[in-house]
matplotlib code that plots the C-alpha trace (Angstrom):
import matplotlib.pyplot as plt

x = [45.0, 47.5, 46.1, 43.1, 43.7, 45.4, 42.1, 40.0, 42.2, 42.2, 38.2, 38.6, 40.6, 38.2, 35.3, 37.3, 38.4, 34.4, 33.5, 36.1, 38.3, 42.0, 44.6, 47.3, 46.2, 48.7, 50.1, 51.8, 49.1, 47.0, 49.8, 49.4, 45.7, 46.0, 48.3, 46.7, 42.9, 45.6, 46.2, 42.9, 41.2, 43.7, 43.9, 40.0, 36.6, 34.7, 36.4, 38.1, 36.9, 39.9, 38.7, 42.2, 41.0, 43.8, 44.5, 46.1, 48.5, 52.0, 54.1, 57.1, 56.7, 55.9, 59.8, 61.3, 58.5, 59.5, 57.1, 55.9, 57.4, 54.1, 51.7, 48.7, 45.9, 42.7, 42.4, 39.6, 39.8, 36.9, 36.9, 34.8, 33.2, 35.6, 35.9, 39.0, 39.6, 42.8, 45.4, 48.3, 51.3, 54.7, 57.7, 59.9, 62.2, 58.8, 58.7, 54.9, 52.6, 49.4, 46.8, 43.9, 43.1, 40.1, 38.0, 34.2, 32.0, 29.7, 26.9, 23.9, 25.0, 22.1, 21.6, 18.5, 20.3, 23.6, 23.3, 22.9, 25.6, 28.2, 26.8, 27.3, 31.2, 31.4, 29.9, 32.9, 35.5, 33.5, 36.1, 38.8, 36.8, 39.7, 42.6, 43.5, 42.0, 43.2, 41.1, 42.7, 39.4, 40.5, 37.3, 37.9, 35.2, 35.1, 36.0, 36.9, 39.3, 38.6, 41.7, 39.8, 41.6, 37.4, 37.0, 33.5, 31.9, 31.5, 29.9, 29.9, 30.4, 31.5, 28.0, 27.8, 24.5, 23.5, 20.5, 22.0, 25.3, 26.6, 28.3, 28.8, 31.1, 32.7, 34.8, 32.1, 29.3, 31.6, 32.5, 28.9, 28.5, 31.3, 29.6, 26.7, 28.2, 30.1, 33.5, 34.0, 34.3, 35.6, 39.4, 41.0, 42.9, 46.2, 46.5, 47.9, 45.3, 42.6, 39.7, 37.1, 40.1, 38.6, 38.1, 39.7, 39.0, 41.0, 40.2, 42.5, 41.2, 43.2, 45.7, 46.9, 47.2, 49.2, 51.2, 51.8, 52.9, 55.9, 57.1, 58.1, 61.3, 62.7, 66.4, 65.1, 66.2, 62.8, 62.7, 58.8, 56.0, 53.1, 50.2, 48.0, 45.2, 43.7, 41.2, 37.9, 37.9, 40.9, 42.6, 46.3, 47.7, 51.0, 52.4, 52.0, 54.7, 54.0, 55.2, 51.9, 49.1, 48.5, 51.4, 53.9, 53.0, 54.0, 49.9, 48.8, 47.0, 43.7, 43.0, 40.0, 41.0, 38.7, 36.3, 38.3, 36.4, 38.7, 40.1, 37.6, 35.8, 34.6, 31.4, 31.6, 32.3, 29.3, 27.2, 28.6, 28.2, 25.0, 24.1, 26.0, 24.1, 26.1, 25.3, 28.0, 30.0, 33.5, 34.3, 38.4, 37.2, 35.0, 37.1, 40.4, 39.0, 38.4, 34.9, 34.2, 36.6, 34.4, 31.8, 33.9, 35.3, 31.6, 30.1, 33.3, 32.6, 29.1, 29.4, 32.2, 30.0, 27.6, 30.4, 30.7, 34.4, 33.4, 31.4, 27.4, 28.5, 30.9, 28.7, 26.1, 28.6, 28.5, 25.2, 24.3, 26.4, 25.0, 27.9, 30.4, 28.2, 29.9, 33.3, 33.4, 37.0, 38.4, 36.8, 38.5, 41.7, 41.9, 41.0, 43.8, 47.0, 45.9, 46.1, 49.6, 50.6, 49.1, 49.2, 46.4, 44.1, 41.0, 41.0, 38.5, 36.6, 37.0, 37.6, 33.7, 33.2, 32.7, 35.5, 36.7, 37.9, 41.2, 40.0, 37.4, 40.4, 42.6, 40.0, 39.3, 42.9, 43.9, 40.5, 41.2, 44.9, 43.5, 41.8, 44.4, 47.2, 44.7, 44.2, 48.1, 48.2, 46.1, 47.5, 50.9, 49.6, 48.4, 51.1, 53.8, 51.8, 52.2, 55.3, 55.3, 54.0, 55.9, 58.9, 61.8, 64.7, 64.8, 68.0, 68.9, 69.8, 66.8, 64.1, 60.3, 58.4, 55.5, 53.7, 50.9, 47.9, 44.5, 43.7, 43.3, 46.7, 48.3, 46.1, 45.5, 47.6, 51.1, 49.2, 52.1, 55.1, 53.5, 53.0, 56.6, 57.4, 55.2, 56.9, 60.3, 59.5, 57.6, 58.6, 62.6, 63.4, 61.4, 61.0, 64.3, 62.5, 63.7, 61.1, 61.0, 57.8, 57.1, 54.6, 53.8, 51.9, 48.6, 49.4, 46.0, 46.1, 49.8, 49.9, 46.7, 47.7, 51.2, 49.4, 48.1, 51.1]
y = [-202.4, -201.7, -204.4, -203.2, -199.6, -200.6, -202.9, -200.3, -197.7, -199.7, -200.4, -196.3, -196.4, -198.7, -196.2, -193.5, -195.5, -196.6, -192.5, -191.6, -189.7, -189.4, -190.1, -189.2, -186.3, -186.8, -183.2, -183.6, -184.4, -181.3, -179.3, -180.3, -179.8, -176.7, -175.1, -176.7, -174.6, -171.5, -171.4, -171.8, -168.8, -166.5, -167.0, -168.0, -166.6, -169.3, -172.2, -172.5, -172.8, -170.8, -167.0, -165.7, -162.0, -159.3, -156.6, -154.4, -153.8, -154.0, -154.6, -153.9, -150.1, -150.0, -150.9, -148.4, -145.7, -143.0, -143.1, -139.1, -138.2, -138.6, -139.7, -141.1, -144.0, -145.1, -149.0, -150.7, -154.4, -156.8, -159.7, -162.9, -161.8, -159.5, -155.6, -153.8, -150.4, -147.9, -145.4, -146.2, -143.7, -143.3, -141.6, -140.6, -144.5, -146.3, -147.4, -146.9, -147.1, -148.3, -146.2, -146.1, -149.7, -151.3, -154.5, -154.6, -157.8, -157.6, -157.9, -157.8, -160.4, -159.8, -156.4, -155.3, -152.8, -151.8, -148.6, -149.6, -151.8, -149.0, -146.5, -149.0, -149.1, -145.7, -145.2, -147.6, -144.9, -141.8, -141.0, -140.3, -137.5, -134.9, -136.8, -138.2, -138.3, -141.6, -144.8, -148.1, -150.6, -154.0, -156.3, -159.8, -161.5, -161.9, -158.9, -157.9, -155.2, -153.2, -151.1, -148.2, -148.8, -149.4, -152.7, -154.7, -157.2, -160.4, -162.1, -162.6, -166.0, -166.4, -166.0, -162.3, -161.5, -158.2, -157.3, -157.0, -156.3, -158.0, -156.0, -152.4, -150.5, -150.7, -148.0, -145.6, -147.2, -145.9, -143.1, -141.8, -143.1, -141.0, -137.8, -138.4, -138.2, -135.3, -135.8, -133.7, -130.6, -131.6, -131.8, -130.7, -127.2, -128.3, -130.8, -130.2, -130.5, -127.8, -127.7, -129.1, -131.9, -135.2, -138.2, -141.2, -145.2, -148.1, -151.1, -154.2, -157.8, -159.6, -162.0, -158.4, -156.7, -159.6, -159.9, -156.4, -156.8, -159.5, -155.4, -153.7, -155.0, -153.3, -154.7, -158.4, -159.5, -161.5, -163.0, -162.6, -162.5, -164.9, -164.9, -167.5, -167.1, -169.3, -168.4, -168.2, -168.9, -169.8, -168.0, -167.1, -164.2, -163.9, -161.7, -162.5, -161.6, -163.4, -161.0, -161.8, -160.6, -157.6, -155.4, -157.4, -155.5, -157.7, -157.8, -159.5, -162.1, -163.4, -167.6, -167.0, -170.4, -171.3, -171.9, -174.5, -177.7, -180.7, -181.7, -184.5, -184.2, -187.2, -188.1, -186.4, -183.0, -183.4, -183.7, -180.5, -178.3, -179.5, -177.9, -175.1, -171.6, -171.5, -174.4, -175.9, -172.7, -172.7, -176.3, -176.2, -173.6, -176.1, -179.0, -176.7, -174.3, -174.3, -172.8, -176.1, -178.5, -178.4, -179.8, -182.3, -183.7, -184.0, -186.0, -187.8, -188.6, -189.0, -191.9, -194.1, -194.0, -196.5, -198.7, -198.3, -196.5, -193.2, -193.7, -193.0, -190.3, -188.4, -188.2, -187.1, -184.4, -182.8, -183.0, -181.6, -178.3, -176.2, -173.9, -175.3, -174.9, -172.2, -172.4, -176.6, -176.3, -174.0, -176.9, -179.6, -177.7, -177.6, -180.8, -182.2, -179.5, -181.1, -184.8, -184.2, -182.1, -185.3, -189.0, -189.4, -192.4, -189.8, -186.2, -183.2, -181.9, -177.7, -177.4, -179.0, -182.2, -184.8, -187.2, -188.7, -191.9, -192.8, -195.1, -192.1, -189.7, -191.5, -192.1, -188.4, -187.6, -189.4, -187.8, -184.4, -185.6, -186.2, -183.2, -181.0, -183.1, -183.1, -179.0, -178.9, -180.8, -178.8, -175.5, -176.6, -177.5, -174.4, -172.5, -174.6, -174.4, -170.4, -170.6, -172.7, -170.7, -168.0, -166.9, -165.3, -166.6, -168.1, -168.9, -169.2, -165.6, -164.9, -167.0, -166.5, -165.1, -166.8, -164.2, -166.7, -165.1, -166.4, -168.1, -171.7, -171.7, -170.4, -171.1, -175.0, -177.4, -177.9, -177.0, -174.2, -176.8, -179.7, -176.8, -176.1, -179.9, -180.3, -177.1, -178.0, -181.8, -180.9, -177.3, -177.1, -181.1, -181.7, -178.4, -176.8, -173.5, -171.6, -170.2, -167.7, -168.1, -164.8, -163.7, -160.2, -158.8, -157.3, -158.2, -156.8, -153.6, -152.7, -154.7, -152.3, -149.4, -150.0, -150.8, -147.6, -145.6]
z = [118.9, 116.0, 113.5, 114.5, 113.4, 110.2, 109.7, 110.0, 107.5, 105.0, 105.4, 104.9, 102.3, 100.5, 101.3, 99.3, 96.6, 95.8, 96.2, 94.2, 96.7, 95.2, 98.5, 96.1, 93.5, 90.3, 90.5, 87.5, 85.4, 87.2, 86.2, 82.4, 82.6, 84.3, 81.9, 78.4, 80.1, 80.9, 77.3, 76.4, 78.3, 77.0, 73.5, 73.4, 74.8, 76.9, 76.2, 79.3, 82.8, 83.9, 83.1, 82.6, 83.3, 82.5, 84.7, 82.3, 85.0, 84.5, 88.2, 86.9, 86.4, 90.0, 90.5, 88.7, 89.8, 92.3, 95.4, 96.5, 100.0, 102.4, 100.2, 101.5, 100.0, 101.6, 101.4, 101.7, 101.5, 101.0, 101.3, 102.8, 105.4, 107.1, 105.5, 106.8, 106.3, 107.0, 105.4, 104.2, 104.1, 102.4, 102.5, 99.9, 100.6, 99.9, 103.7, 104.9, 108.1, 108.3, 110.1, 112.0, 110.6, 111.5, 110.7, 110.2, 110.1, 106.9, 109.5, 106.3, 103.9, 101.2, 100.1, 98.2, 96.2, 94.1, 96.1, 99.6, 99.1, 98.2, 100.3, 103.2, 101.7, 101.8, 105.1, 106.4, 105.4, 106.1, 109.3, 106.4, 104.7, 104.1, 104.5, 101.0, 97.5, 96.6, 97.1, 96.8, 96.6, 96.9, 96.1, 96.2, 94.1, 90.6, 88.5, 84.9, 84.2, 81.1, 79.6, 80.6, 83.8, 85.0, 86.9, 86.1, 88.9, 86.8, 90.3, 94.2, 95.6, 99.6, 100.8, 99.7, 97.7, 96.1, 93.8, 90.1, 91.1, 88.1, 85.4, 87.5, 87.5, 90.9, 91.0, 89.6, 92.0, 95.0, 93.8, 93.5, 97.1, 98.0, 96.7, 97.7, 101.4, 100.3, 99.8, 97.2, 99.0, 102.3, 102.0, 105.1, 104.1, 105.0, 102.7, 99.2, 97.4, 95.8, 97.6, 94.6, 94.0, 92.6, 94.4, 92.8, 93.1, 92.2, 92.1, 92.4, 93.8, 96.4, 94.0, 92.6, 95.6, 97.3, 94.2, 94.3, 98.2, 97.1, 95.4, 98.4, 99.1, 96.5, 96.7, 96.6, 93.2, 91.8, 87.7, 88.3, 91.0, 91.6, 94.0, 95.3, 97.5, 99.5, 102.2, 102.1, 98.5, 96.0, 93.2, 91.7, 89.5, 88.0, 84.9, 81.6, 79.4, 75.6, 73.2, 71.2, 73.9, 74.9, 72.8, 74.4, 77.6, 80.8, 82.4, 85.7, 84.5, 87.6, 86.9, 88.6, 90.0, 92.1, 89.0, 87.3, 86.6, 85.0, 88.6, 89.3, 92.4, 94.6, 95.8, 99.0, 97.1, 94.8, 98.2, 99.3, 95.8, 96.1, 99.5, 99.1, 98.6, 95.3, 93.7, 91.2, 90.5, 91.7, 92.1, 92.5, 95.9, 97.2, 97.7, 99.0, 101.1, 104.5, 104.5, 102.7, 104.2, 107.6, 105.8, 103.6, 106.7, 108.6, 105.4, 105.2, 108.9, 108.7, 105.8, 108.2, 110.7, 108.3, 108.6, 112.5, 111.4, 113.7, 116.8, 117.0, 119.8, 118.2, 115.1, 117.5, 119.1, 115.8, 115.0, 118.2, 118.7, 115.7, 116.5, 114.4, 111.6, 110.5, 111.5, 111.0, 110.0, 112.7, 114.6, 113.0, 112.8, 116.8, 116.9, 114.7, 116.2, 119.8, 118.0, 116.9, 120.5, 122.8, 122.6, 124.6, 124.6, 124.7, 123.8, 125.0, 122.3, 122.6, 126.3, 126.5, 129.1, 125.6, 125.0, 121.9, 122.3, 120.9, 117.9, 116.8, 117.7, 114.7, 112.2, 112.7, 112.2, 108.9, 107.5, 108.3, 107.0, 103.9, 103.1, 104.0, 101.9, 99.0, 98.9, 99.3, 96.2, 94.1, 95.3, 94.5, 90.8, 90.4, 91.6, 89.4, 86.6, 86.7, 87.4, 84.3, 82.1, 83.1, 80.4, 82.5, 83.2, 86.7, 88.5, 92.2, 92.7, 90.8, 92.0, 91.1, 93.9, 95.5, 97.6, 99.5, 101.9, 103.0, 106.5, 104.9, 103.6, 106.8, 110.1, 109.0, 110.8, 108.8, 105.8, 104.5, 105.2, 103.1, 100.0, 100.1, 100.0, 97.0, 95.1, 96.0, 94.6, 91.4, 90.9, 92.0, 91.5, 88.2, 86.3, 87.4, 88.9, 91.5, 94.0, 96.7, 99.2, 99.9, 103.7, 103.6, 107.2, 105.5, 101.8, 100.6, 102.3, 101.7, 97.9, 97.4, 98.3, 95.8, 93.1, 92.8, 93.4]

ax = plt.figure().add_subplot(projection="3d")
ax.plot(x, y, z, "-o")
ax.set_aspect("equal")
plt.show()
């Protein structure tokens, strides 16, 4: 059975090689590539595939900045398809509650207008009306900050489709929203605030808010603060601090990562951008994150299964339960923690009465082990490149901080382990940078809500 196995892996790993699947990305090339187009899309327009969009935003004030004793934000936090809503609190230490939080499915995913989309926002927070006059809007799509402190929507990906959405103004599309229901006069008259006070919106995306997050332990000493997201989609943030952009203002700088285009994809990922609603935009998101990995994995499948590598019934298993068509990879993610729990010769697919036999149930397993091991290795690229190219002085007592959220990166099978192996190999053992992995309970809601302190 063993010669058999290793027979059949290698048959695999001949399949991949003629697709042009990489089993072992060369990280520290990525890393060169992704800092040479960092470079590029911040001292150029449009010549890089990495947007480097500035925040104008500058995390280190927040520090030093004394927090009001009960002050209160309204976050809202958009993102994939989930919107969660809630109000955040302070006291005068900085220590805060989160209340009356609650999570929304975007139940219409196409929207016919800029205004129904907002006023369908709006109508999520209406139960706050009077309680605060501070919104913290964290949209997690594509955005360009202005110094204005206005925030522009560049474009949606993640399934989410409005009518000429592109280049509003978000903040000022909600806040008409808001008035329209109202708010303006409804303040509840023991609050501190005159009755015709203004309502205000912020606007921060989620790599700024969950950088932001990394802020509130306060007595943590940090030489600088990173972010990378990846969940339904993939990007990364960090502070730039060249004295020769921006005034020599320390800025949040958003990759926009998941748009980055010189990390060659393989065949299987050019069959998926092609099916995809999308199209070929965000290319780097496509082959790391889970919404796509499902689908990676079943025309990986699909293609051994030419070779009689997978088993006609297994293939037909997928093909014939249409409800893992949307959630492929929580699918495959179950399927792969049981593997690694059991050494069973068969394994029950989902609880459901369909076997997989044991020869299906490790081909399956060093595929799925192959995607995941390949989005590690771009993520920890792309986080050691920031680090990179940040300009502080790093030490042990100082390390950089490396605030991480998104389901991919922490609900996929050992998928947060095997990123910390990679940094501590390429971004301790060869660049000599101290790092800090930073887990924040509700990053975007709480980073959000600081970041507009």
């Amino acid at each position: 059975m063993s010669s058999s196995i290793d027979f059949n892996l290698q048959k695999i790993k001949n399949i991949f090689a003629s697709s042009h699947f990489s089993l072992e990305e060369d990280i520290e090339k990525n890393i060169s590539i992704i800092l040479t187009d960092m470079r590029l899309g911040l001292e150029t327009k449009g010549k890089s595939s990495l947007a480097m969009l500035p925040s104008y935003l500058n995390p280190f004030k927040t520090l030093v900045r004394p927090i009001k004793k009960d002050e209160k934000i309204i976050v809202i936090d958009l993102g994939g398809s989930n919107l969660r809503t809630c109000i955040l609190s302070f006291n005068a230490e900085g220590i805060f509650q989160i209340l009356d939080l609650k999570t929304s499915k975007i139940t219409q995913r196409e929207y016919s207008s800029v205004s129904a989309f907002f006023e369908k926002i709006a109508e999520e927070i209406e139960r706050f009306k009077g309680e605060a006059v501070t919104v913290a809007f964290c949209f997690s799509y594509a955005i360009k900050f202005l110094e204005t402190g206005k925030a522009i929507i560049l474009s949606l990906s993640k399934g989410l489709y409005v009518h000429k959405i592109e280049n509003k103004d978000i903040g000022d599309e909600l806040h008409q929203a808001l008035i329209k229901r109202g708010w303006e006069s409804s303040y509840n008259s023991s609050l501190e605030f005159p009755a015709k006070s203004s309502i205000k919106v912020f606007v921060v995306n989620d790599t700024i808010a969950t950088l932001y997050s990394a802020l509130t332990a306060r007595g943590n000493k940090r030489s600088s603060y990173v972010s990378f997201i990846l969940g339904t989609g993939l990007n990364a943030a960090y502070i730039e601090e060249d004295a020769y952009l921006f005034k020599g203002e320390p800025n949040i700088i958003v990759l926009e990562a998941g748009a980055f285009d010189k990390i060659q994809g393989s065949d299987f990922d050019k069959q998926v951008v092609a099916e995809s609603e999308e199209g070929a935009t965000h290319l780097l998101e496509k082959m790391c994150s889970a919404r796509y990995m499902g689908c990676l994995a079943k025309k990986i499948l699909e293609r051994l299964n030419q070779d009689d590598l997978i088993s006609n019934s297994f293939i037909a298993f997928l093909n014939k339960n249409s409800m893992y068509d949307n959630n492929l990879w929580e699918f495959f993610n179950n399927f792969i923690e049981q593997f690694d729990k059991h050494s069973k010769n068969e394994f029950v697919i989902d609880n459901s009465k369909s076997l997989v036999s044991h020869q299906d149930a490790i081909t399956i397993h060093y595929v799925l082990d192959c995607l995941i091991r390949r989005s590690c290795n771009i993520s920890s690229a792309i986080i050691s490149a920031i680090c990179i190219k940040n300009k502080r002085r790093n030490t042990k007592d100082t390390p950089i901080s490396i605030a991480i959220e998104g389901s991919t990166i922490l609900r996929t099978h050992n998928m947060l382990s095997l990123l910390k192996e990679k940094l501590e190999e390429h971004l301790l053992k060869k660049h000599s940078l101290y790092f800090q992995i930073e887990r924040c309970e509700n990053a975007t809601l709480i980073g959000s809500a600081i970041a507009v302190l």
